[in-house]
N, C-alpha and C positions, 0 to 999 in steps of 0.2 A: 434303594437307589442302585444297586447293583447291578438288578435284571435290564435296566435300563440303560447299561452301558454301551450296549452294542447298537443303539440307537441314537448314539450323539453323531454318527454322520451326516444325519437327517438336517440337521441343524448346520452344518459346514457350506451347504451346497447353494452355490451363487444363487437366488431368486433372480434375478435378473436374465439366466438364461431362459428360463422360462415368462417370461413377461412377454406380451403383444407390442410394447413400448421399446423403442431402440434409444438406445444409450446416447445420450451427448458428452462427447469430452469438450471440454473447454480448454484450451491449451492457456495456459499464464505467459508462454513467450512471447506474445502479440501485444505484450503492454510499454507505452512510450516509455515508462519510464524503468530503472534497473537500479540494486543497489550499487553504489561506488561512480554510480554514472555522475556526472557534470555536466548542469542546464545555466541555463540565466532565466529567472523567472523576476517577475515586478512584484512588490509586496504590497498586497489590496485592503488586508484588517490586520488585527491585532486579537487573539483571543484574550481568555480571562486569565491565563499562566504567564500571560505577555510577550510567548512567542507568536515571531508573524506570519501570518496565512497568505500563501501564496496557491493560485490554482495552475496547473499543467494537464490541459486536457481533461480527465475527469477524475482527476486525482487533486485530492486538499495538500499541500505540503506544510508542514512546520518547520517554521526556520527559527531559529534563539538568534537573541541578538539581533534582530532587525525589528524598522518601526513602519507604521505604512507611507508607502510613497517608493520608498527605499530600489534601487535597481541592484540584483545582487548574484555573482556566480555562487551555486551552492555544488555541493556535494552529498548526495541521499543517504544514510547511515540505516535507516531502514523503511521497509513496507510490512503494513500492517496485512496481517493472512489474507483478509476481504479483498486487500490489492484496493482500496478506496484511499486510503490516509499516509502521511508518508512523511518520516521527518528527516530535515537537513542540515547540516552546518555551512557559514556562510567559510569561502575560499576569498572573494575578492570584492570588496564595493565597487560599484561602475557609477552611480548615480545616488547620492546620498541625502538625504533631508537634513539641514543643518537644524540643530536646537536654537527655541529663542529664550 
């Protein structure tokens, strides 16, 4: 393994500058929604955890404590790395479904 030390630059070195193929960055700032941010989203299902699915654009949100029907300000606590999924806590009911 020795001789083979002064050969590990080989392996360092960007592939991609070398590629015929240019690079796409994709910037994540371009997405509606952020954590901390504050929407009002309508609640459409209910999963199988019994938090409720709210969609925003092309983001799922999970919200606790809400049932479907429900009109509700949340607060985003986080986003999942894909930037697809996104859970919240509700701040304030606007429109509630009462139990029967």
């Amino acid at each position: 393994m020795a001789r083979y030390k002064r050969r590990r630059e080989v392996y360092k070195r960007d592939i991609h500058s070398y590629s015929i193929y240019p690079r796409i960055h994709v910037s994540r700032d371009d997405s509606p929604i952020r954590v901390n941010g504050i929407y009002t989203v309508t609640i459409r299902d209910v999963n199988e955890k019994g938090q409720g699915v709210a969609k925003l654009g092309n983001y799922t949100i999970y919200v606790y404590d809400a049932t479907v029907g429900d009109k509700v300000k949340i607060k985003i606590v986080s986003i999942n790395r894909n930037g697809e999924k996104a859970v919240g806590r509700v701040l304030e009911w606007l429109g509630r479904i009462e139990e029967y």
